[in-house]
C-alpha beads as a LAMMPS data file, in Angstrom:
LAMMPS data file: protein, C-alpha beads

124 atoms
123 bonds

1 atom types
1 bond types

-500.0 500.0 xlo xhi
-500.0 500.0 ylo yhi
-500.0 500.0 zlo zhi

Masses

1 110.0

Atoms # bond

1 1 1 -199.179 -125.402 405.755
2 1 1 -197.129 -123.613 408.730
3 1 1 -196.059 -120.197 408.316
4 1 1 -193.499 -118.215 410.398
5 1 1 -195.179 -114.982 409.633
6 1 1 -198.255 -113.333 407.786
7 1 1 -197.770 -110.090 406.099
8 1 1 -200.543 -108.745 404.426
9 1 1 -200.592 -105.366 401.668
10 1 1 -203.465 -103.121 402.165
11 1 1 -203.817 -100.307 399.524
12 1 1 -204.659 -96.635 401.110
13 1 1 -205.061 -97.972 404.241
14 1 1 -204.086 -95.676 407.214
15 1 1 -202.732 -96.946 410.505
16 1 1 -205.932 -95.341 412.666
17 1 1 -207.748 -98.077 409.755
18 1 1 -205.836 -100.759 410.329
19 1 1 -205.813 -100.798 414.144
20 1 1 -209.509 -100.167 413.574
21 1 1 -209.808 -104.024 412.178
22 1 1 -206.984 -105.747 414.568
23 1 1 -208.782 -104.323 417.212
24 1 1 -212.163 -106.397 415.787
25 1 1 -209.643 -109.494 414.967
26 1 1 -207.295 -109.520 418.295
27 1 1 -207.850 -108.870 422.279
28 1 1 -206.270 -106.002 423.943
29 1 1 -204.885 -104.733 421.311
30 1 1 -201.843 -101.739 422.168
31 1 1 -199.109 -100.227 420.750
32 1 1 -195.937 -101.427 421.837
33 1 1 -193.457 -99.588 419.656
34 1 1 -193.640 -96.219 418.055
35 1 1 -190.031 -96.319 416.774
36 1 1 -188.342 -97.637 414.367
37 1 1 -191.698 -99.718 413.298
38 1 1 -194.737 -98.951 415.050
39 1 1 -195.919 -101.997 416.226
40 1 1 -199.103 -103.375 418.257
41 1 1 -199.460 -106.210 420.453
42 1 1 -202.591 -108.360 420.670
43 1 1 -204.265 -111.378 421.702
44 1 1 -205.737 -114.068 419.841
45 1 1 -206.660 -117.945 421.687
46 1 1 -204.139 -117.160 424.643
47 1 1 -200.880 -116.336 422.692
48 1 1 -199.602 -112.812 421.853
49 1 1 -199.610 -111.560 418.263
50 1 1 -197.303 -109.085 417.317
51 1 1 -197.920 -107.016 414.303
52 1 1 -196.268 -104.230 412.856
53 1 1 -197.689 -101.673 410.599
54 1 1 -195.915 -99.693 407.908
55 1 1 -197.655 -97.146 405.729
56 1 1 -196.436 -96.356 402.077
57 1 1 -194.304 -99.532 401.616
58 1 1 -191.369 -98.756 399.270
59 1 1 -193.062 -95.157 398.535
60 1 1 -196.250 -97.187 397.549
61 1 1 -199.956 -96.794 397.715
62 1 1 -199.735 -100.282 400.370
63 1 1 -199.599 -100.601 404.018
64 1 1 -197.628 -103.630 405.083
65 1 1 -199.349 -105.552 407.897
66 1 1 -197.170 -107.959 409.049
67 1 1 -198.085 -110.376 411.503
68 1 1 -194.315 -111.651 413.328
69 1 1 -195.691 -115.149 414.693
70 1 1 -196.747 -118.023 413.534
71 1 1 -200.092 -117.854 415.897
72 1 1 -202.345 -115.972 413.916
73 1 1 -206.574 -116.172 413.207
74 1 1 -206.253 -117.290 410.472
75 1 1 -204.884 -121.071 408.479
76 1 1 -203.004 -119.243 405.413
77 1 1 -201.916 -115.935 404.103
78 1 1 -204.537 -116.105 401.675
79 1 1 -207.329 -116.073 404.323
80 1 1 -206.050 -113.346 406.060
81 1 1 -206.253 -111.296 403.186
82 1 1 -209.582 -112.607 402.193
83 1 1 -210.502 -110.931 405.739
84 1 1 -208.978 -108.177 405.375
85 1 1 -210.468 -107.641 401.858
86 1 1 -213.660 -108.327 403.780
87 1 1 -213.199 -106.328 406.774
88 1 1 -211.865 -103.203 405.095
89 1 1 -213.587 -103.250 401.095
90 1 1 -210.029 -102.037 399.836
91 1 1 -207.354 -103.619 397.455
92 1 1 -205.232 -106.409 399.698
93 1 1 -202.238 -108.186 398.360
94 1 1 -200.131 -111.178 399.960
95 1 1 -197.552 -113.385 398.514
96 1 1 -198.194 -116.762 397.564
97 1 1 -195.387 -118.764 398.658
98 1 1 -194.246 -120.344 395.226
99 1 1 -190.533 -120.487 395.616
100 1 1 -190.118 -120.913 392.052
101 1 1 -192.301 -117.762 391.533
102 1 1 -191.479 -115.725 394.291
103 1 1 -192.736 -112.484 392.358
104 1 1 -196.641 -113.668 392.013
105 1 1 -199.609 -112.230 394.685
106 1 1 -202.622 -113.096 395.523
107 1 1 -204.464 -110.123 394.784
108 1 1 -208.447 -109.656 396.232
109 1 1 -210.257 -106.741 395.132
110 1 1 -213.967 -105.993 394.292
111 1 1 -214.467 -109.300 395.777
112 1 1 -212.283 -111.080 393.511
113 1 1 -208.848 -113.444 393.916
114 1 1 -206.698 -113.338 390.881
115 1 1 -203.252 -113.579 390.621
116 1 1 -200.636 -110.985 389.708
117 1 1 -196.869 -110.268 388.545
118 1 1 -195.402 -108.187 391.584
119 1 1 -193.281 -106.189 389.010
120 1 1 -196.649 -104.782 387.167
121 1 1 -197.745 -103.505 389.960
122 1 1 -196.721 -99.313 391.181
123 1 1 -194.963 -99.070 394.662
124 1 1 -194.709 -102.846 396.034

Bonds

1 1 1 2
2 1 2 3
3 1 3 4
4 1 4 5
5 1 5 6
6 1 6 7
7 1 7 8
8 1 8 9
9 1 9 10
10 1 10 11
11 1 11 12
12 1 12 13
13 1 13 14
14 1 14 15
15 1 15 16
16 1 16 17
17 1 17 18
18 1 18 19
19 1 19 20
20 1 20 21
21 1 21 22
22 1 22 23
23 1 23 24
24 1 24 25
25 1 25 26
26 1 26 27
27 1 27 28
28 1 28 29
29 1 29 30
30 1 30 31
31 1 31 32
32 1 32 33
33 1 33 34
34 1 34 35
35 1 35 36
36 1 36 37
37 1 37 38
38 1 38 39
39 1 39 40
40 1 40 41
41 1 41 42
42 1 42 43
43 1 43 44
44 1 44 45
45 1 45 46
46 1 46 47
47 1 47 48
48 1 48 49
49 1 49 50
50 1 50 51
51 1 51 52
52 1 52 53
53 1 53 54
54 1 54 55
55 1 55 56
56 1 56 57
57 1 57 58
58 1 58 59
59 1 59 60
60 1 60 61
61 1 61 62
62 1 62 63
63 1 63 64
64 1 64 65
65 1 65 66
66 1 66 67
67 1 67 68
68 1 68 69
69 1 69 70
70 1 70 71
71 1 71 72
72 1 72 73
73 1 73 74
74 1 74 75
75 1 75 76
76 1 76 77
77 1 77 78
78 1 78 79
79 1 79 80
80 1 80 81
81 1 81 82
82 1 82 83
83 1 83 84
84 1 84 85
85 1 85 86
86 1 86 87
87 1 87 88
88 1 88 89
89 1 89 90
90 1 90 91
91 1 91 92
92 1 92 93
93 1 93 94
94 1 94 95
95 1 95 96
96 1 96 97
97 1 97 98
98 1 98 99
99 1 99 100
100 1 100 101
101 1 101 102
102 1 102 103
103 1 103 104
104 1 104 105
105 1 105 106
106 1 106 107
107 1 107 108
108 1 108 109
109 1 109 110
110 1 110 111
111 1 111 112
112 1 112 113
113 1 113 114
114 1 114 115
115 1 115 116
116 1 116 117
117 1 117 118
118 1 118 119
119 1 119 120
120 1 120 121
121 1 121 122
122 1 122 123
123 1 123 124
């Protein structure tokens, strides 16, 4: 399935954390943008990957990751959080696509996938 963009939830994750694990996942990673979302460039098989990181989504315990291409490491949204479930050992959320349940994640923690109601969830 293509995908314009990823974006990825990461619970308690700092930005020093998260460029941490793009810097394993992408090339020359660098921030490009400080202001009004801080946002790093990388590499990843020859095209550049823009993604921008923003801590405390909606007040929230999650960082939003969002990936702005459609040239990412990964074949689905659902893989990317799997590796960033992997990569990091915290809480990652991502939605599932589902137009006619736009409100359900894919949730991975403690090395599990399950599925959950966006609305039960604090500060998404």
């Amino acid at each position: 399935m293509a995908h314009d963009t990823t974006e990825i939830y990461v619970r308690d994750l700092s930005e020093e954390e998260a460029v941490a694990w793009l810097d394993e996942v992408l090339e020359g990673l660098e921030q490009v943008r400080e202001q009004p979302i801080v946002t790093y460039e990388g590499q990843h098989d020859g095209a550049t990957i823009p993604v921008q990181i923003t801590e405390h989504v909606r007040d929230g315990p999650y960082t939003s990751l969002w990936f702005n291409t459609p040239d990412v490491p990964w074949d689905s949204v659902r893989d990317c959080a799997r590796a960033a479930h992997a990569a990091l050992g915290a809480e990652v959320l991502c939605y599932l696509d589902r137009p006619e349940e736009p409100w359900i994640l894919l949730r991975m923690i403690d090395g599990e996938a399950t599925h959950v109601d966006e609305r039960d969830l604090d500060g998404l």
